[in-house]
N, C-alpha and C positions, 0 to 999 in steps of 0.2 A: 504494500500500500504506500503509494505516497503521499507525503502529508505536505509537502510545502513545496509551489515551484514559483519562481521571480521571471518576471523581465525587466526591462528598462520603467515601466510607470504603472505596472501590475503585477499582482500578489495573488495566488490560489493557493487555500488553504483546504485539505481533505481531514471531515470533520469525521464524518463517520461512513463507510463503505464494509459492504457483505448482509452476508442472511442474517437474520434473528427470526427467534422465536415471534410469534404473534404477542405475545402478551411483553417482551422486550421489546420490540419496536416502538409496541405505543405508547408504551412510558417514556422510550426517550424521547418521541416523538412529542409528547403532552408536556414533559419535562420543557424542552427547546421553546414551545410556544407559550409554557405560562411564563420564563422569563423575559417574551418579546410583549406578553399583555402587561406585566408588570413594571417595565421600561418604558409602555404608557403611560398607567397610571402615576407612574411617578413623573413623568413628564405634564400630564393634566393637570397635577396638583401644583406644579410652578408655570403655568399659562398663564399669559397674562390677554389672550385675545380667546374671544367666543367660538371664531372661526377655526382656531387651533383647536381646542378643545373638542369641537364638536368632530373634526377632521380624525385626531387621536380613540373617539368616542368608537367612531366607523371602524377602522383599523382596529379596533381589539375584538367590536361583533363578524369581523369578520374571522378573523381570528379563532372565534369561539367556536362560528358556523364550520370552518375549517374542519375543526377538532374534533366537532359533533360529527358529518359527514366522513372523517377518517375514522372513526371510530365502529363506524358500523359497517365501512368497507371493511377491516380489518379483522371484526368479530365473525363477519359471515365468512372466514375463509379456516380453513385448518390447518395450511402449509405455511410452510415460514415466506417473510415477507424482504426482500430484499432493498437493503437503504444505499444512498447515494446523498452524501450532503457534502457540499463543496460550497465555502464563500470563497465569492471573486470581488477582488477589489483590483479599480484600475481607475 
C-alpha cells in the first residue's frame, strides 16, 4: 500500500485501502464522517454570518443522509466491502 506520493504543488495521501468486514467498514466509515459533522458544528458555533451557518447546516444533513443510505447498503450485503480512501490535495 502506498501511503504518501508528492509532486511539485500536490500531495496524495492513502488513508485506508482493502477489504473489511461489513461491520468494520462502517465504523470506520461513521467514524470519518462524524469527525467531518463535528468540524461543522464546531465551525457553526464561531459563524459569524447566517449564510455560513445555514450552508454548514446543509453539509452535515447531508452528511447524515450519506451515512443513513451507506448504512443500509452495507447491512443488506454479507460479503466484505472493499474501501478506497485517498485525500488529494493540490
Amino acid at each position: 500500500m502506498k501511503t504518501l506520493s508528492k509532486s511539485k504543488n500536490a500531495m496524495n495521501i492513502q488513508l485506508i485501502e482493502g477489504e473489511f468486514k461489513s461491520n468494520d467498514a462502517l465504523d470506520l466509515i461513521t467514524q470519518m464522517i462524524q469527525i467531518k459533522i463535528k468540524f461543522h458544528e464546531n465551525k457553526i458555533g464561531k459563524s459569524e454570518t447566517e449564510e455560513d451557518i445555514k450552508g454548514r447546516e446543509a453539509k452535515i444533513k447531508r452528511l447524515q443522509n450519506d451515512l443513513f443510505e451507506l448504512r443500509n447498503m452495507i447491512n443488506s450485503t454479507s460479503k466484505g466491502v472493499k474501501l478506497n480512501t485517498i485525500i488529494n490535495i493540490g
